[in-house]
MARFIGU-224228 format. One record per residue (C-alpha): residue number from 1; residue in one letter; x, y, z. Coordinates in Angstrom, 2 decimals, m for minus. Layout:
N
[r NUM; "A"; [X; Y; Z]]
...
END
This chain:
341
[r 1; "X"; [49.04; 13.53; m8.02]]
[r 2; "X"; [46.50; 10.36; m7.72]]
[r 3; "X"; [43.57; 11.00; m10.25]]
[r 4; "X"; [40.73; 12.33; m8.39]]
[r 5; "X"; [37.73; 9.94; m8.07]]
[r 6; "X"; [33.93; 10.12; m7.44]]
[r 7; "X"; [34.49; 9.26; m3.88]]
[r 8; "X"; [36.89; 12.00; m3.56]]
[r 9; "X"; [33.97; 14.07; m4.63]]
[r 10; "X"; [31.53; 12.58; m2.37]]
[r 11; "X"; [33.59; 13.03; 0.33]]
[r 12; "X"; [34.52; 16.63; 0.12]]
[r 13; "X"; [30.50; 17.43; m1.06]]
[r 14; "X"; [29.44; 15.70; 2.30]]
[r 15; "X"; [27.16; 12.99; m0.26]]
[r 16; "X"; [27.44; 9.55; m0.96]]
[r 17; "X"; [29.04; 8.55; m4.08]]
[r 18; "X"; [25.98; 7.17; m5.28]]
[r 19; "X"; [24.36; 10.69; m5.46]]
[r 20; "X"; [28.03; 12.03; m7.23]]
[r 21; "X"; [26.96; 9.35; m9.80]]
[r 22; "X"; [23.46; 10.32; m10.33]]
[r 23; "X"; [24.58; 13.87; m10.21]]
[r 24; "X"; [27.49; 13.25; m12.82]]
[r 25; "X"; [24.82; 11.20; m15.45]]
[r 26; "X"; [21.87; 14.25; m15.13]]
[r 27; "X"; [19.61; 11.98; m12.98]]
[r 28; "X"; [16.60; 14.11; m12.18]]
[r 29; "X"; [16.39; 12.43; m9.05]]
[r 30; "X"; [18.77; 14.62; m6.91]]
[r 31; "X"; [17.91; 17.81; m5.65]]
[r 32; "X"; [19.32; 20.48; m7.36]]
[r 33; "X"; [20.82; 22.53; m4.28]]
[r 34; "X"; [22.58; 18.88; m3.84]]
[r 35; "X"; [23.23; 19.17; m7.35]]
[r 36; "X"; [25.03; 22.49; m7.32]]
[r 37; "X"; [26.88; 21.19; m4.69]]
[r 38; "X"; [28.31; 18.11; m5.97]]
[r 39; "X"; [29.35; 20.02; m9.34]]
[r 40; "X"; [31.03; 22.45; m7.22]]
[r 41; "X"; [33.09; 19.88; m5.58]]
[r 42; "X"; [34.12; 18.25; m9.10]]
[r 43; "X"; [35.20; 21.81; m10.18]]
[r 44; "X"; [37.06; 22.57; m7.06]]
[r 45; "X"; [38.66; 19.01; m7.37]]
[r 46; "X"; [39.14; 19.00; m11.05]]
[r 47; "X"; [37.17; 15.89; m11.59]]
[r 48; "X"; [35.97; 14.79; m15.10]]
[r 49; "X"; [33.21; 12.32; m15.62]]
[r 50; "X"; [34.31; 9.50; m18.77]]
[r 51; "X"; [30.73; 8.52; m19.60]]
[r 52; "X"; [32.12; 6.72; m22.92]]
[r 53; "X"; [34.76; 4.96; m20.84]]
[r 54; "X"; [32.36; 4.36; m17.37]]
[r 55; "X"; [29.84; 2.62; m20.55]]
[r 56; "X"; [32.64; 0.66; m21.52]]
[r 57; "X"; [33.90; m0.50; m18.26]]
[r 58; "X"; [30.11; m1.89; m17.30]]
[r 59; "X"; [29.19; m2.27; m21.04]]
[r 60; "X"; [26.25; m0.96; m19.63]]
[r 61; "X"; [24.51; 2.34; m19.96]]
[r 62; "X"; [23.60; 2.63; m16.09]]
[r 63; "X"; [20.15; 3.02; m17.08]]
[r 64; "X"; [16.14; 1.26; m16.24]]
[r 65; "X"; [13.50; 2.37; m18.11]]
[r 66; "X"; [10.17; 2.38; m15.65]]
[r 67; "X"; [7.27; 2.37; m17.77]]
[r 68; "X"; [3.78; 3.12; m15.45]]
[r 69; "X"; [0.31; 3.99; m16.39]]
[r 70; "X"; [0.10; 7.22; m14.38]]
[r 71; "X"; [2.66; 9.40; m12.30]]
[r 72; "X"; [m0.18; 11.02; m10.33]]
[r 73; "X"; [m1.93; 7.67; m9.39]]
[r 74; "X"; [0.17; 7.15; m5.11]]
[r 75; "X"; [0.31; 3.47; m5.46]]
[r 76; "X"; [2.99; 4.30; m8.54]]
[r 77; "X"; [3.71; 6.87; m6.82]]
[r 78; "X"; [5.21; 4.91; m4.12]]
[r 79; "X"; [6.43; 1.76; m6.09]]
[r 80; "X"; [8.14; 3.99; m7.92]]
[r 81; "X"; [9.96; 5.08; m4.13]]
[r 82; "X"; [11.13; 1.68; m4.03]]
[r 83; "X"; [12.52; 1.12; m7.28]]
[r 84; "X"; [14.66; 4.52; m6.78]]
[r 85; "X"; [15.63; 3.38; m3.45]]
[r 86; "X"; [17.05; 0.07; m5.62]]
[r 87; "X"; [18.65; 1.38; m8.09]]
[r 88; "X"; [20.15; 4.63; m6.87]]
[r 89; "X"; [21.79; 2.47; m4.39]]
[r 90; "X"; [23.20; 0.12; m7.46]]
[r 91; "X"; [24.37; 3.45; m9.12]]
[r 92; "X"; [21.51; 3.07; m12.01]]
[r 93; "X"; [19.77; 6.19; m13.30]]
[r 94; "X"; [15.82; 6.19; m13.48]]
[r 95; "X"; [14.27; 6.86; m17.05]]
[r 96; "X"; [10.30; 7.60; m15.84]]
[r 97; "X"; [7.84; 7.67; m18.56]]
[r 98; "X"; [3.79; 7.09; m18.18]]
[r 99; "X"; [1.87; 5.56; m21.05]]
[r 100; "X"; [m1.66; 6.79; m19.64]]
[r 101; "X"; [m3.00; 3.44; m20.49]]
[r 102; "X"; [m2.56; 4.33; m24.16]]
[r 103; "X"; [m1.17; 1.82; m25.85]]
[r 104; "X"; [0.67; 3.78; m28.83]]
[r 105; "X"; [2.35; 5.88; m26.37]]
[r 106; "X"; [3.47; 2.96; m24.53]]
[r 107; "X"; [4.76; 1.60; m27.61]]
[r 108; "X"; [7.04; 4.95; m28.23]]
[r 109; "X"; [7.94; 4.57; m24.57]]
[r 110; "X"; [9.40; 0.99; m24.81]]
[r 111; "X"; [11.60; 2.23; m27.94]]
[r 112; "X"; [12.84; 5.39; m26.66]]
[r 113; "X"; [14.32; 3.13; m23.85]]
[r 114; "X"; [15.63; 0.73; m25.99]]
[r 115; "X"; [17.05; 3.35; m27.96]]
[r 116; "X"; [18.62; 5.07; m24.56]]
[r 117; "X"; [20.17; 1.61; m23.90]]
[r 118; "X"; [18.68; 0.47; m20.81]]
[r 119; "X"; [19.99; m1.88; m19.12]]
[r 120; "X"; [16.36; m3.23; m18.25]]
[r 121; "X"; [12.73; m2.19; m18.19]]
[r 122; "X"; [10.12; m2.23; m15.68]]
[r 123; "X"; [6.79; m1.98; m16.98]]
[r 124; "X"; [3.24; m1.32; m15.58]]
[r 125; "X"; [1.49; m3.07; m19.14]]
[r 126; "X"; [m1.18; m0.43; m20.51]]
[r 127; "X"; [m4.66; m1.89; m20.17]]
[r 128; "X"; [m5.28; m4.15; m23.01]]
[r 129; "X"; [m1.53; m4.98; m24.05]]
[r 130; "X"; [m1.21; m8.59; m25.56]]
[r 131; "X"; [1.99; m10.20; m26.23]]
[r 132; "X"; [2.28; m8.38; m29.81]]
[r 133; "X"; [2.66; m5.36; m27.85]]
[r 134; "X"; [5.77; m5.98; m25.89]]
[r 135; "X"; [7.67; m8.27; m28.99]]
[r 136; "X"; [10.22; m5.53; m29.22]]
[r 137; "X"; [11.19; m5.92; m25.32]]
[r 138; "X"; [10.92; m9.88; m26.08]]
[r 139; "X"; [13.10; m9.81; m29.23]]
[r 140; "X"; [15.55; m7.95; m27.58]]
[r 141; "X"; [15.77; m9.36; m24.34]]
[r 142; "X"; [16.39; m6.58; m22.55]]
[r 143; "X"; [15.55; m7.62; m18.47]]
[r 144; "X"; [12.46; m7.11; m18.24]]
[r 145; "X"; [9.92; m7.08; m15.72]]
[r 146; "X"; [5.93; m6.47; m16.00]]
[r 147; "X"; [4.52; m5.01; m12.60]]
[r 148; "X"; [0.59; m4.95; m11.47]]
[r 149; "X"; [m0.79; m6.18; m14.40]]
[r 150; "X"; [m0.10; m10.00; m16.33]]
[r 151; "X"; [0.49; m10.03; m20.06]]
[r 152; "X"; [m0.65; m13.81; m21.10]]
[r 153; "X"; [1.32; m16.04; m23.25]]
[r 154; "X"; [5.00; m14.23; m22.25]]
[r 155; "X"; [7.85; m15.18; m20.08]]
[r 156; "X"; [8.76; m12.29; m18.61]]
[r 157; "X"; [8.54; m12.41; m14.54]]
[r 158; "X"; [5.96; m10.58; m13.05]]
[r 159; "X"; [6.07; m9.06; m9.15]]
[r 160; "X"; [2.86; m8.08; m7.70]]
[r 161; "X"; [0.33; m8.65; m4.73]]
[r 162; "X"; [m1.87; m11.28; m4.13]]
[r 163; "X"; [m5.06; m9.40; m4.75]]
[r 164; "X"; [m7.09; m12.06; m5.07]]
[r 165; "X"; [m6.61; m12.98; m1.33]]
[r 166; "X"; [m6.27; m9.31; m0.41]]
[r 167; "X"; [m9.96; m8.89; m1.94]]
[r 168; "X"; [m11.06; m12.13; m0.30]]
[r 169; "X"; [m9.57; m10.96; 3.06]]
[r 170; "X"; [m12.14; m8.21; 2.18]]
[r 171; "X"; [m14.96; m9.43; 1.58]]
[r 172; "X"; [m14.69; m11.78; 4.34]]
[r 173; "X"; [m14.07; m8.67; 6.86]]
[r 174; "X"; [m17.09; m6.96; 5.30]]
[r 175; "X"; [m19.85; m9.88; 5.50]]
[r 176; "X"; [m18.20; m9.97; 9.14]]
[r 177; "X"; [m20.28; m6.77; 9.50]]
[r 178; "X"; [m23.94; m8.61; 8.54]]
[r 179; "X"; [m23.94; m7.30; 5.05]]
[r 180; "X"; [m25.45; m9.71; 2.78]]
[r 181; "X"; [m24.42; m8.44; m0.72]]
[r 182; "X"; [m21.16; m7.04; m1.89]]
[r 183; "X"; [m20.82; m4.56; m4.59]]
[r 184; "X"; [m16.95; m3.86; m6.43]]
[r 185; "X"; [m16.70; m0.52; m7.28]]
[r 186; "X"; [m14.06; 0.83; m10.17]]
[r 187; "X"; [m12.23; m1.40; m12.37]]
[r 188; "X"; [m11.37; m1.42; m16.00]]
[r 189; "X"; [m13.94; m4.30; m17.55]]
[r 190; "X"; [m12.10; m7.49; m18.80]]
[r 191; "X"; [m8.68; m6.66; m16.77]]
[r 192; "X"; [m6.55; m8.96; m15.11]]
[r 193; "X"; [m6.43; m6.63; m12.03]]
[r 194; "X"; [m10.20; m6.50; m11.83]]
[r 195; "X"; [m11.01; m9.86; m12.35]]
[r 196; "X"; [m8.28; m11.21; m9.44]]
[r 197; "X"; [m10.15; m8.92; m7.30]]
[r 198; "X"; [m14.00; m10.58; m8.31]]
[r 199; "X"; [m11.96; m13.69; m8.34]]
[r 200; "X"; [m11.26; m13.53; m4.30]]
[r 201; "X"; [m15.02; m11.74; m3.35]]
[r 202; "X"; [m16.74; m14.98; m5.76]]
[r 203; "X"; [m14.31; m17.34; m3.21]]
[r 204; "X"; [m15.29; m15.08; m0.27]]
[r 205; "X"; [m18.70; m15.46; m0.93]]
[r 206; "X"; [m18.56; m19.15; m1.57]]
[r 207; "X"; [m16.65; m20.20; 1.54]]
[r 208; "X"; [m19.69; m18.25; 3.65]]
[r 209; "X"; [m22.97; m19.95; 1.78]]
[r 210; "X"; [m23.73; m17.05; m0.21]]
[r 211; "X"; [m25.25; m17.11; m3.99]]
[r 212; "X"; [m22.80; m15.53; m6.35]]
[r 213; "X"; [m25.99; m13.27; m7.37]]
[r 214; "X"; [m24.82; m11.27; m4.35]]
[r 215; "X"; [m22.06; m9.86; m6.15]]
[r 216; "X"; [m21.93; m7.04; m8.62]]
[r 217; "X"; [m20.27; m4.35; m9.92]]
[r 218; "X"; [m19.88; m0.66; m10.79]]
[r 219; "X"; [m17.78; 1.65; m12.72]]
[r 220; "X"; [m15.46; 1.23; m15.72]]
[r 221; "X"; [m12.42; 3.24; m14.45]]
[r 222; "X"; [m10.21; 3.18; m11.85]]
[r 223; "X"; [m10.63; 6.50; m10.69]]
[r 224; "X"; [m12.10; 8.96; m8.17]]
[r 225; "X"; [m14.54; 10.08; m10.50]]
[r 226; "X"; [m15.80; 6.36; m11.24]]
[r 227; "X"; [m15.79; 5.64; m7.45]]
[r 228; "X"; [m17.49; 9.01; m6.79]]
[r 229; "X"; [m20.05; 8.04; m10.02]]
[r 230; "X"; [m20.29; 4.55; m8.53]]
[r 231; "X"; [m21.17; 5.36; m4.56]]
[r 232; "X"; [m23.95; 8.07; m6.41]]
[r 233; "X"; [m25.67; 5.22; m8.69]]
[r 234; "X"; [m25.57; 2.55; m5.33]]
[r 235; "X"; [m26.85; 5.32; m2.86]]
[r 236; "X"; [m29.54; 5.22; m5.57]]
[r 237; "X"; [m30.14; 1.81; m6.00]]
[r 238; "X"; [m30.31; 1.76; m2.07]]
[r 239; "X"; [m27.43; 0.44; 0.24]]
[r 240; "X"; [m29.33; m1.80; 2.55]]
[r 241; "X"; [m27.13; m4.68; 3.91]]
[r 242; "X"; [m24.53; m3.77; 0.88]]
[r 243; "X"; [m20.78; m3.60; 1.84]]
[r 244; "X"; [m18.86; m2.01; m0.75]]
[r 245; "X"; [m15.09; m3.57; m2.30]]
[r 246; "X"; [m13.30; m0.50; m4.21]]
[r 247; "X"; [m10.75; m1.71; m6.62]]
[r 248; "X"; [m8.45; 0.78; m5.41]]
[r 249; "X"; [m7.82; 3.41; m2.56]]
[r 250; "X"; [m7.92; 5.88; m4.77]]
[r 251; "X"; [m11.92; 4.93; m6.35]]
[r 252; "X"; [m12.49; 4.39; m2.49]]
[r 253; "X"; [m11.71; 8.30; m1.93]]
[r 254; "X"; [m14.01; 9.47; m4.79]]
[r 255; "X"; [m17.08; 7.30; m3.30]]
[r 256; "X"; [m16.09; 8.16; 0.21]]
[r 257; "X"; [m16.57; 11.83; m0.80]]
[r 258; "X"; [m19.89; 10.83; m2.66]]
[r 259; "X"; [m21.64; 9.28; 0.03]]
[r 260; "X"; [m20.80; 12.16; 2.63]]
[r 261; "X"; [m22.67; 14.10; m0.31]]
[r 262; "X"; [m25.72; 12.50; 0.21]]
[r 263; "X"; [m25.96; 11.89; 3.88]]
[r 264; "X"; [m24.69; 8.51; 3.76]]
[r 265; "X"; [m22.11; 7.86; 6.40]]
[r 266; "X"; [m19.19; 5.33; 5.38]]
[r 267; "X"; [m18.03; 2.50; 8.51]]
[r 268; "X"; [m21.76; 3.85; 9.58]]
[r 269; "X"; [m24.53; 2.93; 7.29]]
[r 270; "X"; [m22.31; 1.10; 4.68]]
[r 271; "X"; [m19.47; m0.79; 5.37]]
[r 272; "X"; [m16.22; 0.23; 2.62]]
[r 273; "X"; [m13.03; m1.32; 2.25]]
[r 274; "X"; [m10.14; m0.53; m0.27]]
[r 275; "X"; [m6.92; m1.73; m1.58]]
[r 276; "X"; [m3.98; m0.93; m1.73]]
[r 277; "X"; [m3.07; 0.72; 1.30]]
[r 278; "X"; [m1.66; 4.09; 0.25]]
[r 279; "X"; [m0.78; 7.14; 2.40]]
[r 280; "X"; [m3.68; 9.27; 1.43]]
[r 281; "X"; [m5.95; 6.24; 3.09]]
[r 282; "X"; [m5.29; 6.72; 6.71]]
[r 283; "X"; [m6.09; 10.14; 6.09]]
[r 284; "X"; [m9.67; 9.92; 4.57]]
[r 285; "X"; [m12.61; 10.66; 6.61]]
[r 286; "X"; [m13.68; 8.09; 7.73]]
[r 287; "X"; [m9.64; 6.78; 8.01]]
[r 288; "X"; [m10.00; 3.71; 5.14]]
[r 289; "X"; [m9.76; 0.17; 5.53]]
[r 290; "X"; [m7.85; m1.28; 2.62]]
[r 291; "X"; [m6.22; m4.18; 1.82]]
[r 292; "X"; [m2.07; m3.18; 2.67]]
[r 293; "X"; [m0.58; m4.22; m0.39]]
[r 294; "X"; [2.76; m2.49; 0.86]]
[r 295; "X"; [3.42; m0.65; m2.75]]
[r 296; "X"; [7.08; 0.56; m2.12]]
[r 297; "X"; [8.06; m3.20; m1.05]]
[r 298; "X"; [6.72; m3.96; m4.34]]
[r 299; "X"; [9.00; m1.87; m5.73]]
[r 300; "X"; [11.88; m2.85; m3.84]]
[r 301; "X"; [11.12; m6.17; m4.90]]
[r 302; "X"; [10.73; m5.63; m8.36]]
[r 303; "X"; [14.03; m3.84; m8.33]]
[r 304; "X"; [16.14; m6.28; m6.86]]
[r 305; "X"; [14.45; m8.97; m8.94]]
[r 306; "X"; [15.55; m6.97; m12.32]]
[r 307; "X"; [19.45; m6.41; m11.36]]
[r 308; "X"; [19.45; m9.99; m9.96]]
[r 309; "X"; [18.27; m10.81; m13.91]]
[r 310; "X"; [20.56; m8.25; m15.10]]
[r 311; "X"; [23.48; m9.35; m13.14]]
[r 312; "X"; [23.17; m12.97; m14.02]]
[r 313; "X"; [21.23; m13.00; m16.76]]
[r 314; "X"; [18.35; m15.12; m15.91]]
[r 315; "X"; [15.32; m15.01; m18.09]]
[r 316; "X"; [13.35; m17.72; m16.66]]
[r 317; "X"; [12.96; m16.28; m13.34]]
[r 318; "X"; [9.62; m16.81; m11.79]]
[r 319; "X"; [6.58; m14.98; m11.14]]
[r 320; "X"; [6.78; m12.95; m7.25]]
[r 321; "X"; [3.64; m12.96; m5.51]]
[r 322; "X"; [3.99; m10.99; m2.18]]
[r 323; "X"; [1.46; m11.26; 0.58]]
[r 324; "X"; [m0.97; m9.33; 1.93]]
[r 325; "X"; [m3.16; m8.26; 4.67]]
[r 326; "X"; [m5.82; m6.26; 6.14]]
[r 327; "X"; [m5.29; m3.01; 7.78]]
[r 328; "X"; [m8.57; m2.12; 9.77]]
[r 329; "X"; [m9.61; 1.22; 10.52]]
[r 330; "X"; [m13.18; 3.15; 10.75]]
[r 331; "X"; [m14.69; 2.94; 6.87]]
[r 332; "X"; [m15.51; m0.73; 7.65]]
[r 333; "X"; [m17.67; 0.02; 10.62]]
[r 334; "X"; [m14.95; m0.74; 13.03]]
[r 335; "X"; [m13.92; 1.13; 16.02]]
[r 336; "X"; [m10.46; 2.86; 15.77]]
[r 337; "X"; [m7.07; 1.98; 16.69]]
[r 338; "X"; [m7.98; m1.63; 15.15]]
[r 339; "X"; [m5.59; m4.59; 14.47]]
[r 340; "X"; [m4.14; m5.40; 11.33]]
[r 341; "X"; [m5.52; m8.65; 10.21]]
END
């Protein structure tokens, strides 16, 4: 009798045998009526996973570590989609952990998956994370790529979004509107994510003829609770010819919900634009404008990128800036069922 294989399994569980491999190394990804079914097929079949001997074969452990700032946030949320798209296709198991922007923890994170053996590691860097702070995933040279955020001074590739056009694309679409001061709302001060986006509104502003003293900003987080803090200080401060730039769909939501709060009416009597482009935004009242950053192609690029490394071993890979554009809907002020720019 031939020895039974993990297609032989996949084929009498009705799966694919890339779910009989995620099934036979505990992935948490598979569902676990799928589960039950696939280990019911290996019984029936007599099949016996070699994990030693399938480690050998690849020396590789079949593992990424993805290491993001918060599970609950959609835009990682939906990157993270993409990367398990990647790599369940390539057979690789996801290791998820979320550092909460705390740097310690992220620490612990990147050494529990170097402990695990990963074959690479994705990481979202924790605000504030200098080079000192990834030297372990540099020392080793484990594949590794850094997502949203830049780490200065280090050579590992980066994938992201040009936010600094996305938020220039903005700010262009809101002084379209006749507003004649732009305020950024949500952000962590002194970040690389924050300052791309004040970056693009300062060239916005520029290429129009209007003073730089036009632009401010609001809120230290990058929250609903800063953007919902934020909209209640600038309804305050008065929102004459102000368009608002959220740093995120998410601090969009909170100061969409503030303004309603206070009988301010967003696309209406202030124009509000976000980024990012999540699900949750066509589904805000008034439907958000936002800069579509297309989050799971981010992380379908960032996980090709990192087996293309793995595969071939190429550390010098360069940095992936992806595109963007505008997706217009009613927060801005325009009428629905409007073109993507």
């Amino acid at each position: 009798m031939s020895k039974i294989k993990l297609t032989d399994v996949a084929e009498d569980a009705g799966v694919s045998r890339s779910t009989v491999s995620l099934v036979m190394q505990e992935s948490p990804l598979v569902a676990e009526a799928t589960r039950q079914k696939v280990k019911a097929s290996a019984k029936k079949l007599g099949y016996i996973y070699n994990r030693a001997a399938a480690s050998l074969r690849s020396q590789m452990s079949g593992n990424i570590g993805v290491i993001i700032s918060s599970v609950s946030n959609p835009f990682f949320a939906e990157i993270v989609l993409g990367l398990e798209k990647v790599f369940g296709d390539a057979d690789k198991t996801v290791l998820l952990g979320q550092h909460s922007d705390d740097l310690v923890i992220q620490e612990k994170l990147i050494v529990s998956m170097l402990e695990s053996g990963a074959d690479g590691v994705i990481l979202v860097p924790a605000y504030g994370t200098e080079k000192r702070h990834v030297s372990r995933l540099i020392n080793t040279q484990v594949p590794t790529i850094f997502l949203n955020r830049k780490v200065e001074d280090t050579r590992i590739p980066y994938v992201g979004s040009d936010t600094t056009r996305g938020a220039e694309l903005a700010v262009d679409h809101l002084l379209s509107h006749g507003v004649k001061k732009i305020v950024i709302i949500g952000g962590r001060l002194g970040s690389s994510a924050l300052e791309e986006r004040v970056n693009g509104a300062r060239i916005s502003l520029s290429n129009h003829g209007i003073a730089i003293e036009n632009l401010s900003q609001l809120g230290e987080q990058a929250t609903r609770k800063a953007g919902y803090e934020s909209a209640i200080l600038l309804a305050k401060l008065g929102i004459k010819n102000v368009g608002i730039l959220a740093y995120n769909d998410i601090v969009a939501s909170g100061a969409i919900s503030a303004l309603h709060e206070v009988g301010i009416i967003p696309g209406k009597d202030v124009p509000i634009i976000g980024i990012d482009d999540v699900e949750l935004a066509q589904y805000l009242n008034p439907p958000l404008t936002t800069i579509h950053t297309d989050p799971q192609g981010i992380g379908v690029t960032a996980g090709q990128t990192l087996l293309s490394i793995i595969k071939h071993q190429n550390p010098l890979l360069q940095n992936i800036i992806l595109s963007n554009d505008l997706s217009i809907r009613q927060s801005c002020g325009c009428a629905a069922n409007s073109e993507v720019m």
